[in-house]
MMTF fields as JSON, N, C-alpha, C and O atoms, coordinates in Angstrom:
{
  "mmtfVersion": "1.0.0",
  "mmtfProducer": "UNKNOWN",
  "numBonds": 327,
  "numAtoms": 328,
  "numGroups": 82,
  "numChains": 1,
  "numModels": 1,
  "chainsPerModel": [1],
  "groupsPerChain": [82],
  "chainIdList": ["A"],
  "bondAtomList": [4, 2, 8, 6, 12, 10, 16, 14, 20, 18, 24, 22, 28, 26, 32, 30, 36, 34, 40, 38, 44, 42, 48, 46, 52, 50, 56, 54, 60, 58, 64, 62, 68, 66, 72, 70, 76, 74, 80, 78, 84, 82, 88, 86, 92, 90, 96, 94, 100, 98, 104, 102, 108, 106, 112, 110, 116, 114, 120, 118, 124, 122, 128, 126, 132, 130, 136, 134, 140, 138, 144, 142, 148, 146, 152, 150, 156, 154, 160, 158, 164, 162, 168, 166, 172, 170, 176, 174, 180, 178, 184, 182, 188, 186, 192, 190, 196, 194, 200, 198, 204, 202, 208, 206, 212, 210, 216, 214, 220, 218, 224, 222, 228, 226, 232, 230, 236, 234, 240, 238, 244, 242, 248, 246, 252, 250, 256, 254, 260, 258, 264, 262, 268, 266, 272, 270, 276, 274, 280, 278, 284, 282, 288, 286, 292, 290, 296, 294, 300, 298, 304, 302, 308, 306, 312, 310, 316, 314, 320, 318, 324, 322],
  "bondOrderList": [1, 1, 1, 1, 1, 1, 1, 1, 1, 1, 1, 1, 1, 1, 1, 1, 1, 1, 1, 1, 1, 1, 1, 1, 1, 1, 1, 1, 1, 1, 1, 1, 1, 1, 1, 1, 1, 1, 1, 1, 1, 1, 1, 1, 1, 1, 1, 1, 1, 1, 1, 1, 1, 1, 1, 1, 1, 1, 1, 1, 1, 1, 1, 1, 1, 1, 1, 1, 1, 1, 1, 1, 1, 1, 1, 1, 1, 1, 1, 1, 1],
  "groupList": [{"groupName": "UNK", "atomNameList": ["N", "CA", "C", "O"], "elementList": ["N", "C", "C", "O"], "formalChargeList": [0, 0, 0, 0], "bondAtomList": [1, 0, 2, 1, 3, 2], "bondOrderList": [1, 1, 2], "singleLetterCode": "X", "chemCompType": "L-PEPTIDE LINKING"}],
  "groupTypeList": [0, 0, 0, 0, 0, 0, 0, 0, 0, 0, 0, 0, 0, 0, 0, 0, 0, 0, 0, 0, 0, 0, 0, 0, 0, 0, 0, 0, 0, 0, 0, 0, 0, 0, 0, 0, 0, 0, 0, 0, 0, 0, 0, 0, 0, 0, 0, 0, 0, 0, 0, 0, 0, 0, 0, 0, 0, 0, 0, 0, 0, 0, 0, 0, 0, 0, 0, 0, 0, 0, 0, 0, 0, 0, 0, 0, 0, 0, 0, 0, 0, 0],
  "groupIdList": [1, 2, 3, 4, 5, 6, 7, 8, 9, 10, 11, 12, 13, 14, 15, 16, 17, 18, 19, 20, 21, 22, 23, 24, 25, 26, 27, 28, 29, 30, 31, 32, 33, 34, 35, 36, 37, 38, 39, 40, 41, 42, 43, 44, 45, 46, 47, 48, 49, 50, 51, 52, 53, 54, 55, 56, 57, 58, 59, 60, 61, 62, 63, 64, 65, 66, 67, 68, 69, 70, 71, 72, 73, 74, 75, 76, 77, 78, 79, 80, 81, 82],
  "secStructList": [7, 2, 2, 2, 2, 2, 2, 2, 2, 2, 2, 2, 2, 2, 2, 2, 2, 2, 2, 6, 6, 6, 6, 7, 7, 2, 2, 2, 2, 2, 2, 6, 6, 6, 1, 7, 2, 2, 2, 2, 2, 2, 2, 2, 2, 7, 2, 2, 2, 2, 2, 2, 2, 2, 2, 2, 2, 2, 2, 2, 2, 2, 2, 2, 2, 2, 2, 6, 6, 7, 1, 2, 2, 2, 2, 2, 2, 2, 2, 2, 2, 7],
  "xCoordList": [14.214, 13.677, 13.963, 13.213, 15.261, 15.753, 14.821, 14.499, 14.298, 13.741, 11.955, 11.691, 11.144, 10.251, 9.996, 8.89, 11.095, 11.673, 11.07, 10.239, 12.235, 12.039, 10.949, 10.732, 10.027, 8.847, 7.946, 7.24, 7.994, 6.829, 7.581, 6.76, 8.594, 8.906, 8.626, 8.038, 8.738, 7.861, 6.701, 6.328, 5.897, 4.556, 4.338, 3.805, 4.811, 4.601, 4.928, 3.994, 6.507, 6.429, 5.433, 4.844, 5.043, 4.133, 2.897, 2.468, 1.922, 1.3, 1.224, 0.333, 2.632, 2.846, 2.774, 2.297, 3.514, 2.862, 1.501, 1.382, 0.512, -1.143, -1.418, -1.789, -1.216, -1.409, -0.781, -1.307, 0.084, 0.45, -0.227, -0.174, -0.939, -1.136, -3.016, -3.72, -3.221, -4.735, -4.66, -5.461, -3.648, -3.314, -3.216, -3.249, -3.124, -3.012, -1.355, -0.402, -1.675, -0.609, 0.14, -0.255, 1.222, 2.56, 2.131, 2.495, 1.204, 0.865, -0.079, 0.056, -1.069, -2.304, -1.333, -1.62, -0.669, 0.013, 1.021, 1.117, 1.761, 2.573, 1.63, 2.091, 0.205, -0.441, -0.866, -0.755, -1.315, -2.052, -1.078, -1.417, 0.675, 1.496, 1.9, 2.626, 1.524, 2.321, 3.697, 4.427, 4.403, 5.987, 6.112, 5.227, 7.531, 7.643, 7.842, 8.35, 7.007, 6.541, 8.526, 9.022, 8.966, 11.12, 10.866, 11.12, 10.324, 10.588, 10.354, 11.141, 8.754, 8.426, 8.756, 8.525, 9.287, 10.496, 11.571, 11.583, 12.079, 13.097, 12.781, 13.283, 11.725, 11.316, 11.355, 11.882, 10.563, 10.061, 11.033, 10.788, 12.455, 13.487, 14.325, 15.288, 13.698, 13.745, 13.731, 12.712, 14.306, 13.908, 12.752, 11.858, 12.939, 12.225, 10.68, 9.702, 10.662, 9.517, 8.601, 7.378, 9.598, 9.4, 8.558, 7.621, 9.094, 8.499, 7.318, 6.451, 6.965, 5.757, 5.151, 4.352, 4.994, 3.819, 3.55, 2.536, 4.424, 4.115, 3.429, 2.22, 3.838, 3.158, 1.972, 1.396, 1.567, 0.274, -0.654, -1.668, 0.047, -1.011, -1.107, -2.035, -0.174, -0.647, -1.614, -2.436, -1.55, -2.534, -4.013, -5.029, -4.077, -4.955, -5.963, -7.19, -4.972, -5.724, -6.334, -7.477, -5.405, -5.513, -7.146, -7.979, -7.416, -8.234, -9.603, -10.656, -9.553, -10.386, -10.999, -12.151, -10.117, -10.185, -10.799, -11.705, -10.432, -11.567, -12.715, -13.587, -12.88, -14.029, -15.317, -16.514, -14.594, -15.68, -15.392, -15.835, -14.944, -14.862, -14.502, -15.133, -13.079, -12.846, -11.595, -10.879, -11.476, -10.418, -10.936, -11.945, -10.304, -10.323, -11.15, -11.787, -11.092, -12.052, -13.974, -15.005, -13.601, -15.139, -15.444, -16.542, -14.73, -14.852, -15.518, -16.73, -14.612, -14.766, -16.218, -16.854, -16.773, -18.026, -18.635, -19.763, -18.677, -19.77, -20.083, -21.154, -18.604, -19.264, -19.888, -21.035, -19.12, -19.825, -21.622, -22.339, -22.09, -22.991, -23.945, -25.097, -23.345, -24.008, -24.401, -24.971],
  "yCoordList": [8.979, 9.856, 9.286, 9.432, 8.542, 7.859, 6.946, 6.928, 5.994, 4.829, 5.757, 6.007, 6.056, 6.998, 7.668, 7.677, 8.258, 9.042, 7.673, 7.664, 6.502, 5.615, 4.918, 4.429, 4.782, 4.041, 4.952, 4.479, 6.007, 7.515, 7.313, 6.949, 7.412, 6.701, 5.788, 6.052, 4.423, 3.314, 3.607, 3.49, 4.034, 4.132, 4.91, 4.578, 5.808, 7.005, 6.182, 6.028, 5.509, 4.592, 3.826, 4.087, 2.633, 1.814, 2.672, 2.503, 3.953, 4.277, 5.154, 5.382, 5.49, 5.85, 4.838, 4.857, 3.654, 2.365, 1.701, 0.606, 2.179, 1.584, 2.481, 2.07, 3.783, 4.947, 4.918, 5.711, 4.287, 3.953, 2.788, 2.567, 1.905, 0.892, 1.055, 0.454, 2.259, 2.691, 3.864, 4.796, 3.695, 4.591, 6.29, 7.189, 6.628, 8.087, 8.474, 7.804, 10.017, 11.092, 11.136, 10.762, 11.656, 11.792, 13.098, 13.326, 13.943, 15.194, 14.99, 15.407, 14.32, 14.287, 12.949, 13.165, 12.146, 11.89, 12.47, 12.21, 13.379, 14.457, 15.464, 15.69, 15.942, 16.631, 15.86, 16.514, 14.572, 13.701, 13.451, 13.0, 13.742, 12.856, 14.123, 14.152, 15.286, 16.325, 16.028, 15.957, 15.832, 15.639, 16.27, 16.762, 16.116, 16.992, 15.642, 14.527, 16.723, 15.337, 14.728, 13.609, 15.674, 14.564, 13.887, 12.716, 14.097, 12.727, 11.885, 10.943, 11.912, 10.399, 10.096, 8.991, 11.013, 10.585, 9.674, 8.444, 10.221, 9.207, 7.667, 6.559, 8.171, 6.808, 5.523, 4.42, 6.091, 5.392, 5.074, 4.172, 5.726, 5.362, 3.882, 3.279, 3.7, 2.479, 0.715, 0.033, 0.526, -0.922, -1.873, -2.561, -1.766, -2.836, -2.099, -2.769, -0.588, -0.027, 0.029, -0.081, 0.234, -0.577, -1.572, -1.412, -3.13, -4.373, -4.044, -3.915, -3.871, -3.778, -2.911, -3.787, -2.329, -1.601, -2.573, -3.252, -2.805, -3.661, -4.743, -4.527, -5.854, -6.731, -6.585, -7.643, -5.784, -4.835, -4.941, -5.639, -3.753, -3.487, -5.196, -5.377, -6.251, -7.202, -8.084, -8.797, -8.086, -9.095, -8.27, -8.932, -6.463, -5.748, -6.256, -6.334, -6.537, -7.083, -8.205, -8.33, -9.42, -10.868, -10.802, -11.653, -10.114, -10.071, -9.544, -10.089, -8.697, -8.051, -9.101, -9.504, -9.354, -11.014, -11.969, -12.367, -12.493, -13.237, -13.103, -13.962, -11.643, -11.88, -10.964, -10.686, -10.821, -10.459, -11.581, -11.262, -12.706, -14.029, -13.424, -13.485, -12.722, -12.273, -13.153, -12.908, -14.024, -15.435, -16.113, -15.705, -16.852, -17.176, -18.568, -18.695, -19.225, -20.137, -19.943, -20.611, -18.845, -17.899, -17.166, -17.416, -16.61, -16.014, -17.376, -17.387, -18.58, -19.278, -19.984, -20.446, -20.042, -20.943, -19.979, -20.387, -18.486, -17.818, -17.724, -17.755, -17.582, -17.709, -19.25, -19.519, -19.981, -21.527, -20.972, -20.997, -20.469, -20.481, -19.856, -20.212, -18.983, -18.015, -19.017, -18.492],
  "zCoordList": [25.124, 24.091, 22.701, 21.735, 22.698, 21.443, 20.869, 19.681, 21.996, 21.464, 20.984, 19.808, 21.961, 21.325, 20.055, 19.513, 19.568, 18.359, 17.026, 16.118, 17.709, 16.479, 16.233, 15.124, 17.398, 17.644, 16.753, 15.862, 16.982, 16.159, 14.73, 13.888, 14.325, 12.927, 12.448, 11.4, 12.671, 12.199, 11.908, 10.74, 12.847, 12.87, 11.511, 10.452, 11.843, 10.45, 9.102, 8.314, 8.706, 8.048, 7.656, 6.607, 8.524, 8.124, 7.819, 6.677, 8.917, 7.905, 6.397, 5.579, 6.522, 4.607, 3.64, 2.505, 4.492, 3.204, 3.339, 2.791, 3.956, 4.227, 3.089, 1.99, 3.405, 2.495, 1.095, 0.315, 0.672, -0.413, -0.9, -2.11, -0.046, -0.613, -1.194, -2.006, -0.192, -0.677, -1.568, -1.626, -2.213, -3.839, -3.131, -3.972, -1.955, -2.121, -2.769, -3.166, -2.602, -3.642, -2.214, -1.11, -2.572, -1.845, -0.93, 0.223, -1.808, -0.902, 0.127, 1.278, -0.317, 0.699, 1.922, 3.1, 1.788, 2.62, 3.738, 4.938, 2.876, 3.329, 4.698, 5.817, 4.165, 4.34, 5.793, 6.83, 5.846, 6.934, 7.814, 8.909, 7.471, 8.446, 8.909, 9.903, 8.309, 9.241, 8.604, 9.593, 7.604, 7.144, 5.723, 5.022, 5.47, 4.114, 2.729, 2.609, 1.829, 0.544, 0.376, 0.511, 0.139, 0.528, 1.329, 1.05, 2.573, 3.548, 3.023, 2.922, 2.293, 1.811, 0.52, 0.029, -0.076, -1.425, -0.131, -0.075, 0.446, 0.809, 1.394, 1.206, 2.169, 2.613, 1.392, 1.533, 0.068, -0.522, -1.318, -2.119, -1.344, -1.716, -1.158, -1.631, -0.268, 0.565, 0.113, 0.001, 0.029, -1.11, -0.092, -0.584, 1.026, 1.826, 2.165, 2.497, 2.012, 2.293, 0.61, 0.536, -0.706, -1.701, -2.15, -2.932, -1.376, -1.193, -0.642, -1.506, 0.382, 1.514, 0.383, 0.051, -0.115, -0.92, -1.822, -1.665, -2.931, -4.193, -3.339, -3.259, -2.669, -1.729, -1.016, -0.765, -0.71, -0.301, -1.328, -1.366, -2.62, -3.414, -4.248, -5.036, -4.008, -5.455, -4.509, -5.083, -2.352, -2.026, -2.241, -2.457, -2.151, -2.35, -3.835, -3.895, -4.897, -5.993, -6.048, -6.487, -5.469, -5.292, -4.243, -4.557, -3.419, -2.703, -3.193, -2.862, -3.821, -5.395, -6.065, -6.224, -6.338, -7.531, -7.327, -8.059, -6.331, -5.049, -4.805, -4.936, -4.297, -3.415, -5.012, -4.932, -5.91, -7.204, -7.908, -9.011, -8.033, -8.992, -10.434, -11.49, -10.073, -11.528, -11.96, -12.931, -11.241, -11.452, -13.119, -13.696, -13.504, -14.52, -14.861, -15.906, -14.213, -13.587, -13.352, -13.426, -13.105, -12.445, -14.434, -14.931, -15.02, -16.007, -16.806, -17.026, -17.248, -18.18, -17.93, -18.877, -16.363, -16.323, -16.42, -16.697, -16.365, -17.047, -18.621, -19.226, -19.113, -20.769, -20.803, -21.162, -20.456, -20.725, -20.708, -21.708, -19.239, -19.196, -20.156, -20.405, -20.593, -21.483, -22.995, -23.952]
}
């Protein structure tokens, strides 16, 4: 029952940080996990659950950036072009 317990925690974990990383509120999270908005104050009190978001949201941007050519490289040959 122990190991179960922790397996349904992770899970919930990791998806509070998907969910953090697709910008929702602590409530509508709270609300989707079935848990109380403290739980995920504490979670997020977490330094390593912390990391995994910031890391998330900066490949979330990096990936943005990319695939719209808003790199800097992509910017400068458009004014050129202009």
């Amino acid at each position: 029952m122990k190991a179960e317990y922790n397996t349904k925690l992770d899970k919930n974990i990791e998806a509070f940080i998907q969910m953090r990383i697709d910008g929702k509120s602590f409530d509508e999270i709270a609300t989707e996990l079935k848990t109380t908005k403290q739980t995920l104050i504490d979670w997020n009190k977490k330094e390593l659950v912390r990391n995994a978001i910031a890391e998330g949201k900066a490949f979330k941007i990096h990936t943005l950036v990319k695939t719209y050519k808003f790199d800097l490289s992509n910017r400068v040959q458009t004014y050129l072009e202009l």
